[in-house]
C-alpha positions as CSV (number, residue, x, y, z in Angstrom):
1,X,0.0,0.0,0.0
2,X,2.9,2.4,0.5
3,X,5.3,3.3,-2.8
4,X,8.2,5.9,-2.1
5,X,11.4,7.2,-3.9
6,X,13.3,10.4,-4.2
7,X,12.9,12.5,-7.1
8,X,15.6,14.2,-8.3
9,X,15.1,17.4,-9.8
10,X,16.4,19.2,-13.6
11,X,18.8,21.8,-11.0
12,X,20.1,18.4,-9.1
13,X,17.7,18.8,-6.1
14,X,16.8,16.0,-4.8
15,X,12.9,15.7,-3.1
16,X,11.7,12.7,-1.0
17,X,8.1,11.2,-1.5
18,X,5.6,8.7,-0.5
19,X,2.3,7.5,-1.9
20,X,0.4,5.8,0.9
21,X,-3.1,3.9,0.5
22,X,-4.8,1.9,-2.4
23,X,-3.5,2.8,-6.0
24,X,-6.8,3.3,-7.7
25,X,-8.1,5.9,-4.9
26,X,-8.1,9.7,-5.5
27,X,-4.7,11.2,-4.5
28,X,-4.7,13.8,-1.8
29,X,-1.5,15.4,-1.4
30,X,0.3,16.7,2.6
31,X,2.6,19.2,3.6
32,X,3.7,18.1,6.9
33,X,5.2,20.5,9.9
34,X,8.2,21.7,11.3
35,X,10.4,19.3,12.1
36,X,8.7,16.3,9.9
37,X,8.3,14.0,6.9
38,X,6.8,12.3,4.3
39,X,6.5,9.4,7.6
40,X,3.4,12.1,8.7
41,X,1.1,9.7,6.4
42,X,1.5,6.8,9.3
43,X,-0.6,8.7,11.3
44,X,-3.2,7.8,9.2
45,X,-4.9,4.3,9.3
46,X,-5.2,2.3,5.9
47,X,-8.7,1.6,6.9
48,X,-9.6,5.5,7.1
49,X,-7.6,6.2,3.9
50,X,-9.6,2.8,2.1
51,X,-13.1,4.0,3.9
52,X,-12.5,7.3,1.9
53,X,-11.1,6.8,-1.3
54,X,-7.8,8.4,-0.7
55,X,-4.3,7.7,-1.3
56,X,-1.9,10.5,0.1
57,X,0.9,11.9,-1.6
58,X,3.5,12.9,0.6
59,X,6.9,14.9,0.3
60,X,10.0,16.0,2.6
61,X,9.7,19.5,2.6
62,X,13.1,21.1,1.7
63,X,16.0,20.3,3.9
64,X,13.8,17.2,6.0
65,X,14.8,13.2,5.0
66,X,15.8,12.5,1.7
67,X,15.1,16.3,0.4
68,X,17.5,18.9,-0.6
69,X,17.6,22.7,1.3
70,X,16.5,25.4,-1.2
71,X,15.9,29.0,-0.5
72,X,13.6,30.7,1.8
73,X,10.9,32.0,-1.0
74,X,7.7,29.3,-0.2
75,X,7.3,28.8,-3.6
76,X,10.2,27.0,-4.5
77,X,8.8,24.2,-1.4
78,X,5.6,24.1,-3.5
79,X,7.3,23.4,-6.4
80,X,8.8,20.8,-5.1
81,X,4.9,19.2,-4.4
82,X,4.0,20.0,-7.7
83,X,7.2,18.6,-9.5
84,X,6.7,15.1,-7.6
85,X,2.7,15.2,-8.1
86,X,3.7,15.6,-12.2
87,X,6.2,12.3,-11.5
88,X,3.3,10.3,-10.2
89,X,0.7,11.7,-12.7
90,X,-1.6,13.3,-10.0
91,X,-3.2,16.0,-12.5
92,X,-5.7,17.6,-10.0
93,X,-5.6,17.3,-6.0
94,X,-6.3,18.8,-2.6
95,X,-3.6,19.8,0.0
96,X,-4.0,18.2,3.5
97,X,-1.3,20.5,5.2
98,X,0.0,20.2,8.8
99,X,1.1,22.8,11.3
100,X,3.8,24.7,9.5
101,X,3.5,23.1,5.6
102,X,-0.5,25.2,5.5
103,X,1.6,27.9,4.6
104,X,3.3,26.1,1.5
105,X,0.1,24.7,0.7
106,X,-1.0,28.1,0.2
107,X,1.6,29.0,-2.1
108,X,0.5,25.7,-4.1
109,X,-2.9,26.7,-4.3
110,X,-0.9,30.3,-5.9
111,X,1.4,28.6,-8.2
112,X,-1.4,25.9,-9.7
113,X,-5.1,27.0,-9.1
114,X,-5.9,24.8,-11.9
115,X,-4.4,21.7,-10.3
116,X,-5.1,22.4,-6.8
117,X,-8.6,21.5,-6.3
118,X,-8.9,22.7,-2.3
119,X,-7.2,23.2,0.8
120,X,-7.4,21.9,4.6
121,X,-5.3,23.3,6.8
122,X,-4.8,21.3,10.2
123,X,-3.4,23.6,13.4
124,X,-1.6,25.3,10.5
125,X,1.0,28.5,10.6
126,X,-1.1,30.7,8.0
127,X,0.8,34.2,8.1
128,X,4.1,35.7,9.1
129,X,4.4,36.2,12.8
130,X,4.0,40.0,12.0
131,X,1.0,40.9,13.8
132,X,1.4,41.9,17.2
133,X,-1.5,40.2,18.6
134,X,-0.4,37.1,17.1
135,X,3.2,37.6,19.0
136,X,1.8,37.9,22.0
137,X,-0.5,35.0,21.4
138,X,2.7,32.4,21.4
139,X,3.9,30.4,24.4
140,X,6.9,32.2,25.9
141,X,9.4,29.9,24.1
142,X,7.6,30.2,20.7
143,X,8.0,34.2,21.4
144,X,12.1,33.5,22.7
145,X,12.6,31.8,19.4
146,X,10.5,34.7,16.9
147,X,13.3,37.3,18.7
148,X,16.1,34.8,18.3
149,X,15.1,34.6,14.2
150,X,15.0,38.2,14.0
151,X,18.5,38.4,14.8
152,X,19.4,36.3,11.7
153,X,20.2,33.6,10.5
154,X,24.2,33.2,12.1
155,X,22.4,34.0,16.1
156,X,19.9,31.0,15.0
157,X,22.2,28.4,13.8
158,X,23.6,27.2,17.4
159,X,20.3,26.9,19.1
160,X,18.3,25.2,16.2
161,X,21.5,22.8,15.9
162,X,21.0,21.7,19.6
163,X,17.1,21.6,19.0
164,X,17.4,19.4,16.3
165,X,19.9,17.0,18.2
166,X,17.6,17.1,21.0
167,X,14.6,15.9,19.0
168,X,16.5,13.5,17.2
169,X,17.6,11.8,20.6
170,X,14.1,11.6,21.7
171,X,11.5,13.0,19.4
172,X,8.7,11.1,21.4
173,X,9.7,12.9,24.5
174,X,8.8,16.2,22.7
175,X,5.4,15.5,21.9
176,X,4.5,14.3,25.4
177,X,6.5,17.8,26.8
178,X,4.4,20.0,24.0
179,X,1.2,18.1,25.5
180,X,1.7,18.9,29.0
181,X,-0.3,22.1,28.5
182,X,-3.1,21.1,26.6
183,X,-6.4,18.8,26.6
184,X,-6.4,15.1,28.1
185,X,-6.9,13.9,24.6
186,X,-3.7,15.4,23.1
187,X,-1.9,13.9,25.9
188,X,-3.5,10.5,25.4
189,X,-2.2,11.2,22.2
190,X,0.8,12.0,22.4
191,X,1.4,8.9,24.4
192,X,-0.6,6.6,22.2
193,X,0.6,4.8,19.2
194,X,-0.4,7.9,16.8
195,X,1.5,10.0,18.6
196,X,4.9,7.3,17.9
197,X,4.4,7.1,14.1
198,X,4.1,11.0,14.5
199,X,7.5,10.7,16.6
200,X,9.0,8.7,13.3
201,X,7.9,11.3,11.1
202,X,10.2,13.9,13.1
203,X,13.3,12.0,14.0
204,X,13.1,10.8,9.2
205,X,12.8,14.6,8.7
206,X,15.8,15.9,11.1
207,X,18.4,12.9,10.0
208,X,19.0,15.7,7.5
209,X,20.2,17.8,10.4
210,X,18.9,21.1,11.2
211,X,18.7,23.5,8.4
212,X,15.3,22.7,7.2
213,X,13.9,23.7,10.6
214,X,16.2,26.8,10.4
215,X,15.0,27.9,7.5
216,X,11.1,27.2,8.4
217,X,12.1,29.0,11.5
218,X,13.5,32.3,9.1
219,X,10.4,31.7,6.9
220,X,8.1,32.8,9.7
221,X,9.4,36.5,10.0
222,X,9.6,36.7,6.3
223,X,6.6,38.6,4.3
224,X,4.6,36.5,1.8
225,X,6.2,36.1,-1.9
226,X,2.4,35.3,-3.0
227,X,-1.2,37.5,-2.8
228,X,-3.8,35.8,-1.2
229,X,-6.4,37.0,-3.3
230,X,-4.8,34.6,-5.8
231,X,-6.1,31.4,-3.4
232,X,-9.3,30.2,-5.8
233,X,-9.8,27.1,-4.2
234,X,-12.0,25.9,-1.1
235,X,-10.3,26.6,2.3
236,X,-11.0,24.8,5.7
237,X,-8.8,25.6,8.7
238,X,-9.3,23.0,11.7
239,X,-7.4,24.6,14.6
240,X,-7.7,24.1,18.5
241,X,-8.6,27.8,20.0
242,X,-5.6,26.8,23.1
243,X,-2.9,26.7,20.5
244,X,0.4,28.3,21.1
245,X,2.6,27.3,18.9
246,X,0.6,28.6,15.9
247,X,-2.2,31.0,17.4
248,X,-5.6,30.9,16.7
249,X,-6.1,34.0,16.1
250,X,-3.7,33.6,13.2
251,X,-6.1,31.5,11.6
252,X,-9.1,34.4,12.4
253,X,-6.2,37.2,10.9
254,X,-6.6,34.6,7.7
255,X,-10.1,35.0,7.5
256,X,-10.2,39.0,6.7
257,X,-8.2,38.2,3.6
258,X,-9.6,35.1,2.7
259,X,-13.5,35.6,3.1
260,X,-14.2,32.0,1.9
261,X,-12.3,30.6,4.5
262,X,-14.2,27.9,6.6
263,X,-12.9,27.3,9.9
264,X,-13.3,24.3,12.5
265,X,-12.7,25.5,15.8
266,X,-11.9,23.1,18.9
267,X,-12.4,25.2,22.0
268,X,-9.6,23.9,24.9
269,X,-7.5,22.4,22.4
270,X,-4.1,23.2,21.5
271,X,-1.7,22.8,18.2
272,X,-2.0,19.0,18.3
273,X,-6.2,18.8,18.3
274,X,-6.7,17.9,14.7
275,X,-4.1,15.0,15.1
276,X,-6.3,13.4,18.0
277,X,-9.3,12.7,15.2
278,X,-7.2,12.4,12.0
279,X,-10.0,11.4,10.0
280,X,-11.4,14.7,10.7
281,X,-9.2,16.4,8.2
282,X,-10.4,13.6,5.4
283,X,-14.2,14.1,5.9
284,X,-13.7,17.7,4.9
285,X,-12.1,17.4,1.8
286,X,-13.4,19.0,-1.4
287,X,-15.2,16.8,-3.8
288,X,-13.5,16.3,-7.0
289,X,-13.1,18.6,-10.0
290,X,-13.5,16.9,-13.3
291,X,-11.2,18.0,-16.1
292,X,-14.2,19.9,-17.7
293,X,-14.6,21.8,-14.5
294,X,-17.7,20.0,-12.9
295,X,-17.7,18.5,-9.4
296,X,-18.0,14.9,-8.4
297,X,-18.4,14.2,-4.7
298,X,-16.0,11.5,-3.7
């Protein structure tokens, strides 16, 4: 059920993917989240991707597993989807996208509104940290590491180093310390056996080393390279309203530029709700658009 290779690219690139559930179901691609891989698809049972009709198509985002680094402007990281969808002869699809890849699924939906036939967006980072509001909406650690960025790339590289070696020694122990702070579900969890193929996912991504986090770190103080008013496609942002690590009133800042946007909000649950239910992101997904632009529910 699972088919995987690395891509590499015309400039010598090399990108990571995976194709996991039945080969005649309708592909849905995911952008996973800072750190992470194309392993994020474990967290998904066979039996909800079979129920559904869906085989996902997952990549390493640039510097994560098997995936080269690239530059800081998003679009290149969606390119990267769209080069490996072209490999694997997915014409149309939606975007499941994870915590900090919503924002690259974004920039998909830019770079190929014919292709990209819809968007959910699970606990995802949506804007820069630019907003003031959304600043002080951040744990104190998330805020510690927005001034660190600011400072540039050189005062970022020694801490995100350690971070990444610390993760990579026990990626397991930082969901259950992320957790700690948030509803009894996302602590079951994070202790469950979800919450260890998520675990996988992070310590595949980070045996690249650090620099993809890095530079999704740099990313989030950056201004967009893309207009929002570009997004065509359907948009449905599931987010927990306890979230820290990527505020919810990030996701409501979204909303006044995107006034299609449909959001799912889980009161008393932080950053990890929509991994509790992870069907939840599948049932929403937008029906299929036929080649000669009609709709076919799924």
């Amino acid at each position: 059920m699972n088919e995987e290779g690395v891509l590499t690219l015309p400039s010598g690139r090399k990108v990571g993917w995976r194709l996991r559930g039945d080969a005649s179901a309708r592909v849905v691609a995911w952008l996973h989240g800072q750190p992470g891989s194309r392993r994020d698809t474990d967290l998904v049972p066979l039996q909800a991707l079979a129920s559904r009709g869906v085989r996902l198509l997952s990549i390493d985002r640039a510097g994560y597993g098997d995936t080269s680094p690239t530059g800081l402007d998003r679009r290149d990281v969606a390119a990267d989807l769209l080069a490996v969808a072209d490999h694997v002869g997915a014409e149309r699809f939606p975007i499941i996208a994870v915590s900090m890849g919503a924002i690259f699924a974004l920039a998909t939906a830019v770079l190929a509104p014919a292709r990209v036939e819809g968007l959910v967006l699970a606990a995802g980072h949506v804007l820069p940290y630019d907003d003031p509001e959304v600043y002080g909406a951040l744990s104190a650690s998330e805020q510690e590491d927005v001034d660190l960025l600011r400072q540039g790339r050189e005062a970022a590289e020694s801490a995100y180093a350690g971070a990444a070696s610390r993760v990579l020694a026990d990626p397991h122990g930082l969901l259950r310390r992320l957790a700690a702070g948030w509803s009894a579900a996302e602590r079951s969890f994070a202790d469950g056996p979800t919450g260890a193929a998520v675990a996988d996912s992070l310590a595949f991504g980070l045996t690249a080393g650090y620099e993809g986090m890095l530079d999704d770190g740099l990313r989030t103080i950056r201004p967009l390279e893309f207009d929002l008013d570009d997004v065509r496609c359907p948009v449905v942002a599931i987010h927990g309203e306890s979230d820290d690590l990527e505020p919810y009133v990030n996701v409501r800042r979204l909303a006044t530029r995107l006034p299609g946007l449909r959001i799912i909000a889980m009161p008393d649950m932080g950053h990890f709700a929509p991994w509790v239910w992870p069907g939840i992101p599948l049932d929403v997904l937008p029906p299929t658009v036929e080649p000669d632009g009609h709709m076919r529910p799924d």
